[in-house]
LUMFIDO-793038 format. One line per field, with one value per residue: residue number from 1; residue in one letter; y, x, z of N, C-alpha, C in turn. Coordinates in pm, whole numbers, plus 50000, padded with zeros to 5 digits. Atoms other than C-alpha are relative to their C-alpha. Example, Ala and Ser with C-alpha at 12.3 -4.5 7.8 and 13.67 -1.06 7.14 Angstrom:
BEGIN
num <- c(1|2)
residu <- c(a|s)
n.v <- c(49881|49881)
n.u <- c(50089|49918)
n.w <- c(50000|49994)
ca.v <- c(49550|49894)
ca.u <- c(51230|51367)
ca.w <- c(50780|50714)
c.v <- c(50120|50109)
c.u <- c(50090|49923)
c.w <- c(50000|50073)
! end
This chain:
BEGIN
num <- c(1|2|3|4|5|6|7|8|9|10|11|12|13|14|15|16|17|18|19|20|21|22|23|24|25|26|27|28|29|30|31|32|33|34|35|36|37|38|39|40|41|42|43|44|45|46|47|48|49|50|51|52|53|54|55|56|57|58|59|60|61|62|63|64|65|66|67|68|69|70|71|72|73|74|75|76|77|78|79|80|81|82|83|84|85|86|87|88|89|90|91|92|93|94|95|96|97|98|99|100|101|102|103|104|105|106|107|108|109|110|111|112)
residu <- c(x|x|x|x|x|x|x|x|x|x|x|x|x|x|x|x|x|x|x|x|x|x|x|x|x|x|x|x|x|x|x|x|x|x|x|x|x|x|x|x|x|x|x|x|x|x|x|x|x|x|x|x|x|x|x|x|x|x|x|x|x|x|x|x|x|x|x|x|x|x|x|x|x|x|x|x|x|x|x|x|x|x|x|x|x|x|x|x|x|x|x|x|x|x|x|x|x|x|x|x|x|x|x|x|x|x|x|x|x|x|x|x)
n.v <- c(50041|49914|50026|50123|50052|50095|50036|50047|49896|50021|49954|49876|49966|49911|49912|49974|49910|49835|49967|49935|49972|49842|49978|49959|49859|49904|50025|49892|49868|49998|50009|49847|49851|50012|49975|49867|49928|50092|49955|50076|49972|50062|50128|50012|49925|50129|50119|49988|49956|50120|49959|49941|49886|49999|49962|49927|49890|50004|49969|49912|49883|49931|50013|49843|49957|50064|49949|49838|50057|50010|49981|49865|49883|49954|50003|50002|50170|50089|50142|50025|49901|50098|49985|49914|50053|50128|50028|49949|50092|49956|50030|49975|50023|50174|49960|49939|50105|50096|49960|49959|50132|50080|49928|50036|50158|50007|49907|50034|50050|49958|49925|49904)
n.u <- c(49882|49853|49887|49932|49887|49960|49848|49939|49877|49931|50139|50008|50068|49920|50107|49971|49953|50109|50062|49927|50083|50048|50065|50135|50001|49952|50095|50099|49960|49966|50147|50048|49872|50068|50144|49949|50015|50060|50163|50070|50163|50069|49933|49874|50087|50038|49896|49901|50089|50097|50165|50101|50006|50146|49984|49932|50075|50087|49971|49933|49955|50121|50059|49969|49924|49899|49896|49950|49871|49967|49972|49928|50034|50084|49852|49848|49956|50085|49888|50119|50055|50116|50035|50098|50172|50014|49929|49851|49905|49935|49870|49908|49926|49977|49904|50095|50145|49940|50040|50158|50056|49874|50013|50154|50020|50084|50123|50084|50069|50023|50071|50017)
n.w <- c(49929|49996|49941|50025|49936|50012|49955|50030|49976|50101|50104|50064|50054|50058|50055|50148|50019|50021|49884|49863|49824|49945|49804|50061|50044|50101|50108|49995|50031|50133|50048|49957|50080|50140|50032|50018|50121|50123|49965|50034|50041|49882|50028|49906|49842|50019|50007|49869|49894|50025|49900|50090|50010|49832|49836|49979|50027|49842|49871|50039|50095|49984|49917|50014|49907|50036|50143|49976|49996|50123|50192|50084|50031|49863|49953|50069|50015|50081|50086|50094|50074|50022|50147|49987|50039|49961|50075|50009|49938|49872|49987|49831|49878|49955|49872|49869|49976|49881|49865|49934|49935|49866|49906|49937|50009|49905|49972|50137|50000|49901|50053|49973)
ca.v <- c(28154|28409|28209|27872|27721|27479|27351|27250|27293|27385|27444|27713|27880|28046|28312|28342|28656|28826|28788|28990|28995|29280|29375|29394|29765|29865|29655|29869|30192|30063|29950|30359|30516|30312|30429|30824|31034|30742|30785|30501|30469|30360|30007|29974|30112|29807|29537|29665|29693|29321|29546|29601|29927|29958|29903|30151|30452|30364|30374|30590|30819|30928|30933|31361|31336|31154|31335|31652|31499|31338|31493|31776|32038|32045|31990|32091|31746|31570|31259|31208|31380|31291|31280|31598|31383|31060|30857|31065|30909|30936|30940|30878|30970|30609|30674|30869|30627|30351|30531|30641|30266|30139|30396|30367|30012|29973|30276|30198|29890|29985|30170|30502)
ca.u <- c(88983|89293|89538|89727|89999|90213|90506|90743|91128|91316|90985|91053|90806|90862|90595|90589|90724|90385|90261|90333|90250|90076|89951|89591|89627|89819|89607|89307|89468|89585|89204|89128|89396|89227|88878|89036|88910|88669|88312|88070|87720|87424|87488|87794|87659|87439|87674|87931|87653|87462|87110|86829|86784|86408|86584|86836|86621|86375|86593|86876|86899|86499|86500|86521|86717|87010|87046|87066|87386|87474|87391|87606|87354|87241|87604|87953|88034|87807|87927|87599|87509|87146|86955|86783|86490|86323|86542|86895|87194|87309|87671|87914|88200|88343|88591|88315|88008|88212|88268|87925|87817|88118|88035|87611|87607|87400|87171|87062|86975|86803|86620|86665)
ca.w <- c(27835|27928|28026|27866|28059|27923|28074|27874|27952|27640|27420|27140|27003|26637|26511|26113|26002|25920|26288|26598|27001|27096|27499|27428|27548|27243|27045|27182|27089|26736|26675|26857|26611|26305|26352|26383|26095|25921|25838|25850|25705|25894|25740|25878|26233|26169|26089|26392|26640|26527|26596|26367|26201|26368|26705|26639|26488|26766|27043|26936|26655|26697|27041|27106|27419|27251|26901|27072|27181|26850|26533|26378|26344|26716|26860|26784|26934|26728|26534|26302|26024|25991|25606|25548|25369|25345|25186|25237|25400|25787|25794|26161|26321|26332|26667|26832|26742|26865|27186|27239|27215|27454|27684|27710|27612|27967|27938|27583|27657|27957|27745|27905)
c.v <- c(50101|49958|49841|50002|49882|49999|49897|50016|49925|50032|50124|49989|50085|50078|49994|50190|50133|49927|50006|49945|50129|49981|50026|50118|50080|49960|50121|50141|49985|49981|50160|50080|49961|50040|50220|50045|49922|50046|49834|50025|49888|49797|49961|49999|49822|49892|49998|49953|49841|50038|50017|50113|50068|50025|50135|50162|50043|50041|50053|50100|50100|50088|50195|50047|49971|50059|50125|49990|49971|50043|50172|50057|50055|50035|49976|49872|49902|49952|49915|50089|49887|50071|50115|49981|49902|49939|50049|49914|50042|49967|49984|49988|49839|50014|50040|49913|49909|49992|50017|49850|49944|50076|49990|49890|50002|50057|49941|49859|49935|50071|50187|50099)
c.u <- c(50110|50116|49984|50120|50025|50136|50076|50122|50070|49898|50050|49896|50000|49863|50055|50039|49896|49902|50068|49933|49968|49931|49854|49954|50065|49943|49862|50014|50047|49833|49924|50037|49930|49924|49993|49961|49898|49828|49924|49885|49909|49967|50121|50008|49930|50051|50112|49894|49897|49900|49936|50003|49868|50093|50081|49936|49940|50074|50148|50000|49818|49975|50108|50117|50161|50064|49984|50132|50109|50047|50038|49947|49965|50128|50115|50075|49938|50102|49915|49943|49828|49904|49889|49897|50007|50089|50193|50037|50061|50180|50068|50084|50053|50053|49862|49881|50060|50033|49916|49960|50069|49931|49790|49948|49866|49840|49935|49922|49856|49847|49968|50040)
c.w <- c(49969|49954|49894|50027|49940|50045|49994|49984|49836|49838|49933|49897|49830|49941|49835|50007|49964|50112|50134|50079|50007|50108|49935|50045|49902|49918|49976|49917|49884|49911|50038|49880|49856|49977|49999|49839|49890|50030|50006|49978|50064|49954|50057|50183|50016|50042|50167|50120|50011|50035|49815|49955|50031|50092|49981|49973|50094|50134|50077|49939|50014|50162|50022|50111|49949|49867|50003|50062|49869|49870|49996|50041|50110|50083|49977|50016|49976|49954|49908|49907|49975|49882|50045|49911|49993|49903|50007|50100|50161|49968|50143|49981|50036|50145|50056|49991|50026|50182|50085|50054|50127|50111|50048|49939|50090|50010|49848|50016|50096|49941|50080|49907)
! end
């Protein structure tokens, strides 16, 4: 639900002093400006994303067409560093792996 209408003449409303209004486009862009410069680890990726780490290996970070996009070493606009052995750690790009998902939400799960 968007919207609540009440109409009541003379109704004041008082907010406590530790909470604002915000347009939920400056909210967007204060949640854009937070994720600027942060790393997350593929736990985190995880947790944001509510997916398996199977599905995601499987049908992201493995998949050759996608982390020639992605990861560091293939492309300057990579946003994945990915473990150079079994066991090492992927790191992301928080801002840009948030984007990626927003943006091929559809195709990923599309499975293309």
């Amino acid at each position: 639900m968007d919207t609540i209408t009440i109409n009541i003449e003379g109704l004041t409303v008082t907010l406590p002093e530790t909470h604002i209004l915000v347009s939920r486009e400056d909210y967007k862009k204060l949640e854009n400006k937070a994720a600027m410069g942060r790393y997350m680890s593929l736990s985190d990726v995880l947790e944001l994303l509510s997916i398996s780490r199977p599905w995601l290996l499987e049908n992201v970070l493995y998949k050759p067409n996608i982390r020639k996009d992605i990861d560091i070493e293939q492309n300057p606009n990579g946003f994945v560093k990915y473990p150079h052995n079994q066991g090492g750690k992927y790191l992301f790009l928080a801002s840009k792996t948030k984007e990626f998902f927003e943006q091929n939400f559809s195709d990923l799960l599309k499975g293309k």
